[in-house]
C-alpha positions in Angstrom: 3.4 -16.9 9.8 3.3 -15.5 6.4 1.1 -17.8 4.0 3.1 -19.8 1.2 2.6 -18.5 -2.1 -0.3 -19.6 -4.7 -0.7 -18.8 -8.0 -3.5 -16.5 -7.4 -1.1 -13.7 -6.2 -1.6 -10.7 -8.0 -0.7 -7.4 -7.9 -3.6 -4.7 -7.7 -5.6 -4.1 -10.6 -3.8 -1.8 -12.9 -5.8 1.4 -12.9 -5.3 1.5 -16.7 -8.8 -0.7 -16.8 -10.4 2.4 -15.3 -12.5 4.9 -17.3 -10.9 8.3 -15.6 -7.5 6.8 -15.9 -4.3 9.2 -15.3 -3.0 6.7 -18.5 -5.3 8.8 -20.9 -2.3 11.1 -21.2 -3.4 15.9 -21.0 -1.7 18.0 -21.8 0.2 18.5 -18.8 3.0 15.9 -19.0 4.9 15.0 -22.5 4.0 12.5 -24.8 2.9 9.0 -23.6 6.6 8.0 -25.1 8.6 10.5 -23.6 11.7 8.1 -22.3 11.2 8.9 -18.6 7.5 8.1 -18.6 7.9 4.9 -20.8 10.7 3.5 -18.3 8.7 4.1 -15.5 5.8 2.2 -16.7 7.9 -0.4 -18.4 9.7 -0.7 -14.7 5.9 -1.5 -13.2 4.9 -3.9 -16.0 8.0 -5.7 -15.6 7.0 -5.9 -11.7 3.6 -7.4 -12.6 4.8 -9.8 -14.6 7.1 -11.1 -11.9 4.8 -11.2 -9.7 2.8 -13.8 -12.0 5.0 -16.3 -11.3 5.7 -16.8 -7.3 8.3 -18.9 -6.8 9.5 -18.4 -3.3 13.4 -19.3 -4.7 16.0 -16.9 -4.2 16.5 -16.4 -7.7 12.9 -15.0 -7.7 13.4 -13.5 -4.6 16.5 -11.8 -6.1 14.7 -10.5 -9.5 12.1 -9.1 -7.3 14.1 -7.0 -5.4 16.4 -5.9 -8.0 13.2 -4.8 -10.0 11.7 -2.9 -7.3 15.7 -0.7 -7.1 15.0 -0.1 -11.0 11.7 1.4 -10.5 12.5 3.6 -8.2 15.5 4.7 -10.3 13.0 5.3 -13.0 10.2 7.3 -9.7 13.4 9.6 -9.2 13.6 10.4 -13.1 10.2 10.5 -13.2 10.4 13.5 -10.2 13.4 15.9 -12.0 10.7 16.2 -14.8 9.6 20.1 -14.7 6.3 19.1 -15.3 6.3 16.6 -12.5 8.5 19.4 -10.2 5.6 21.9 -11.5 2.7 20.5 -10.5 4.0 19.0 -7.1 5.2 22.0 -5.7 2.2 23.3 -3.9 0.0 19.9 -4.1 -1.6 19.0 -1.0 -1.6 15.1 -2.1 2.5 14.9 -2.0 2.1 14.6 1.9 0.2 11.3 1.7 3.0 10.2 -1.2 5.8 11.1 1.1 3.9 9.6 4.3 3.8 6.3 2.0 7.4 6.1 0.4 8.7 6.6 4.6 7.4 3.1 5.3 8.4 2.0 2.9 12.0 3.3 4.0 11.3 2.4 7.4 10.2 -0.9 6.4 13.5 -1.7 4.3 15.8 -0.4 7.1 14.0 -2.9 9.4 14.4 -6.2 6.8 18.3 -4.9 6.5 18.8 -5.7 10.0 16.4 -8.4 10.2 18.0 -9.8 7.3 21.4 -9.6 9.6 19.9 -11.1 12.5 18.5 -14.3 10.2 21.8 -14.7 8.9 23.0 -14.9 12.2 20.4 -17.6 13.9 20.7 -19.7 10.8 24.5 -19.8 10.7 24.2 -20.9 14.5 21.7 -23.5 14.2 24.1 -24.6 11.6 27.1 -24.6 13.8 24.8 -26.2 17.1 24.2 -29.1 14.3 27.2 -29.7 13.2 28.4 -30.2 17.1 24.8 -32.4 17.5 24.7 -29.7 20.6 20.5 -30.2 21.0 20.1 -27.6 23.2 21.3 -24.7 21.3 20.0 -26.2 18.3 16.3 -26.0 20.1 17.4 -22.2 21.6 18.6 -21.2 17.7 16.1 -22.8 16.3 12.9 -20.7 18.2 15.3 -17.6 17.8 15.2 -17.7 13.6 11.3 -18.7 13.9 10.9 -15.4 15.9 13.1 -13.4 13.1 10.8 -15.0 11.0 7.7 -14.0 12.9 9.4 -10.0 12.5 9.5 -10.9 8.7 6.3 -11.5 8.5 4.9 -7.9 10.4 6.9 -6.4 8.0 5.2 -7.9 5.0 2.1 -7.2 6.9 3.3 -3.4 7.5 3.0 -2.9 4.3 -0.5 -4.1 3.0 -2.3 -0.6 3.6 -0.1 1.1 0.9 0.0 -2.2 -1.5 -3.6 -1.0 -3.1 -3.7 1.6 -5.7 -6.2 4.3 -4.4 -7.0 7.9 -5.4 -5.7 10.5 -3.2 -8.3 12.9 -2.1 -6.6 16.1 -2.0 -5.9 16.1 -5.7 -6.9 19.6 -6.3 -7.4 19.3 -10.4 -6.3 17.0 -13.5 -2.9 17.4 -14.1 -2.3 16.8 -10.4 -4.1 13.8 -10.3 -2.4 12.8 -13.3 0.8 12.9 -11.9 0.2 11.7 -8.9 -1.5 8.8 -10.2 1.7 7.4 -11.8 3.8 8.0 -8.5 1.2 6.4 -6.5 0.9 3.4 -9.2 5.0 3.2 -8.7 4.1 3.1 -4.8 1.7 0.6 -4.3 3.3 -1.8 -6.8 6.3 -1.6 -4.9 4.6 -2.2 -1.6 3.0 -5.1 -3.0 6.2 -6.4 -4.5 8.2 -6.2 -1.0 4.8 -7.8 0.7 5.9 -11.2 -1.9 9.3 -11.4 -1.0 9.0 -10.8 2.4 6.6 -13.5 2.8 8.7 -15.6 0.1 12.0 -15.6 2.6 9.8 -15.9 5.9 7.9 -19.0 4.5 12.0 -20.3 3.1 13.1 -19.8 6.6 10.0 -21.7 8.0 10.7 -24.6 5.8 14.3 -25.1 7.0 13.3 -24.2 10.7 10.9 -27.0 11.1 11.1 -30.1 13.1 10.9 -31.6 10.6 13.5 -30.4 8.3 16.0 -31.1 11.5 14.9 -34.5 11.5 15.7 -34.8 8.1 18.9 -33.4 8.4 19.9 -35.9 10.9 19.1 -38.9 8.7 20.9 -37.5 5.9 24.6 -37.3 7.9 24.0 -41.3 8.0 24.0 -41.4 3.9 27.6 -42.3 2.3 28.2 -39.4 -0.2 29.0 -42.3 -2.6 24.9 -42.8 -3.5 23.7 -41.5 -6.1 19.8 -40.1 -5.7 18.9 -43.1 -8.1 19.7 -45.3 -5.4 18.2 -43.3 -2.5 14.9 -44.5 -1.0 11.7 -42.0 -1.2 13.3 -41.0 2.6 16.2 -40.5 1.8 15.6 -38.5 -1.5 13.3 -36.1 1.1 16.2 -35.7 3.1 18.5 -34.5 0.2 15.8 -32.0 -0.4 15.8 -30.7 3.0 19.3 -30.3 2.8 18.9 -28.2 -0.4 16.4 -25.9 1.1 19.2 -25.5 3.5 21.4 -24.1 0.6 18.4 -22.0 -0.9 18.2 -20.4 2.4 22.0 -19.2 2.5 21.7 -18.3 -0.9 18.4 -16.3 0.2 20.3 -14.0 2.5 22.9 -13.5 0.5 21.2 -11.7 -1.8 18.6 -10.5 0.2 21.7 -8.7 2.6 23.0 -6.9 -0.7 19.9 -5.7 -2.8 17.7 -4.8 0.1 20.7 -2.2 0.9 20.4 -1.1 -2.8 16.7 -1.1 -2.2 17.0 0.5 1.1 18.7 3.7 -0.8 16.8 3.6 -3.4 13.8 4.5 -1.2 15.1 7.1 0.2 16.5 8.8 -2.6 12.6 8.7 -4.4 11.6 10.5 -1.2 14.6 12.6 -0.7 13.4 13.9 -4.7 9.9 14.3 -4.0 10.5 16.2 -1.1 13.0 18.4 -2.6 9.8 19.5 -5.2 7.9 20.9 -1.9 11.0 22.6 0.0 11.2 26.1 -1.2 
C-alpha cells in the first residue's frame, strides 16, 4: 500500500534555482508576462503550494485534481503560441513529451474506472453491513483492498515522469527553453496525481480495515440521542470511523467527476502538442 502522507512531501525542486534555467527568458518566446506564459506558471505554483499541505481529505483531494485540469488548460494555451508551434515542429525532444503526457492519459483512464470499481466495492460492503451478512462483508471487503492495491500501481506508474529532467535531444536554446516549461507542467502534474492517488488509496485503507469494521459495529449499539460530550474515548473513535466512512463517499464523488475532466484534459494537451509535429 501507498504510504500515508507526511509533511515532507514535496514537489521536485523548481528548476528556477538552476543556473542555466529556461526561466531566464531569450529572445525566442514573449515577454516573461505575456498572459499565456504567466498563467501557466501561475497554474504550477499554485500546484506546489498545494502540495505543501497534504491532507489526504477530499476537499484536498478535490483542489488537487481540479488544479492539475487548470494547468493543462493553461499547457494547451501554452502550445497555440507560434513561438511554442515554431520551435516544436521539427524538435526531436517532443517525442519524449508526447511519450510522457500518454501515461499520463493512460494512467487517468485507468483511475476513471478504478474509481468506478471502488465506488462499487465500497457501496457493497456497505450494503453486506447493513444486512450484518459477514461473509460478503469479508469477500467485499478484500475486493476494495485489491482496488486499492490498483490505486496504488498507478501512483507508482507515475514516479519516473514526476522528476523534472532535461531532455537530451534538445537541439539548441530556444528549444530547450520551451520545452523546459512543458516538461515543468509534466512532471508537476505527475507528481500531483502520484499525492492524490496515494491520498484516496490510504482513505480507502483506513475504512477497509478490521478495524474500522469493528468500530462500525459498536457504533450501531449507540442511541443517536448522545451527544459526543457524553461518549466514552471508544465510542468517540467509533464516531470517527464512521466519518471516514462519509469522507470516503465524498472522495469518489469527486474523484468520479474531476478525474473525467482531468482525463480530457490530458488528452487534449497531447492531442495540441501533436498537432505541432503532424504536417
Amino acid at each position: 500500500m501507498a504510504p500515508s502522507f507526511a509533511r515532507s512531501t514535496s514537489l521536485p525542486p523548481s528548476p528556477t534555482h538552476k543556473k542555466t534555467s529556461y526561466h531566464v527568458r531569450s529572445v525566442s518566446l514573449p515577454c516573461r508576462s505575456h498572459p499565456l506564459i504567466s498563467n501557466l506558471e501561475e497554474q504550477i505554483q499554485a500546484i506546489r503550494s498545494w502540495a505543501t499541505n497534504p491532507e489526504g481529505s477530499s476537499a484536498w483531494i478535490e483542489a488537487g485534481l481540479a488544479h492539475i485540469e487548470l494547468l493543462q488548460i493553461a499547457l494547451e494555451d501554452f502550445l497555440q503560441l507560434p513561438q511554442t508551434q515554431e520551435t516544436l515542429h521539427q524538435a526531436a525532444s517532443v517525442d519524449q513529451l508526447l511519450d510522457d503526457l500518454l501515461l499520463l492519459v493512460d494512467a487517468y483512464g485507468s483511475f476513471v474506472s478504478t474509481i468506478l470499481t471502488l465506488k462499487e466495492c465500497h457501496s457493497n460492503v456497505q450494503s453486506a453491513f447493513r444486512r450484518q451478512d459477514e461473509v460478503r462483508i469479508a469477500s467485499f471487503l478484500k475486493s476494495q483492498r485489491n482496488v486499492e492495491k490498483e490505486i496504488a500501481q498507478l501512483a507508482s506508474g507515475l514516479r519516473g515522469i514526476s522528476k523534472c529532467r532535461h531532455l537530451a535531444l534538445c537541439s539548441d536554446a530556444k528549444e530547450i527553453e520551451i520545452t523546459g516549461i512543458i516538461r515543468e507542467a509534466i512532471c508537476t502534474t505527475a507528481f500531483a496525481s502520484m499525492a492524490i492517488f496515494a491520498g484516496i488509496q490510504t482513505l480507502s485503507a483506513a475504512v477497509s480495515s478490521k478495524k474500522s469494521f469493528g468500530a462500525m459495529r459498536s457504533f450501531k449499539k449507540l442511541a443517536i440521542s448522545f451527544s459526543l460530550k457524553k461518549l466514552g474515548t471508544g465510542e468517540e473513535e467509533n464516531i470517527h470511523t464512521f466519518k471516514r466512512f462519509e469522507e470516503l463517499d465524498e472522495c469518489i464523488r469527486l474523484s468520479e467527476c474531476f478525474s473525467e475532466r482531468v482525463f480530457r484534459s490530458l488528452i487534449n494537451s497531447r492531442v495540441s502538442l501533436l498537432n505541432i509535429t503532424t504536417p
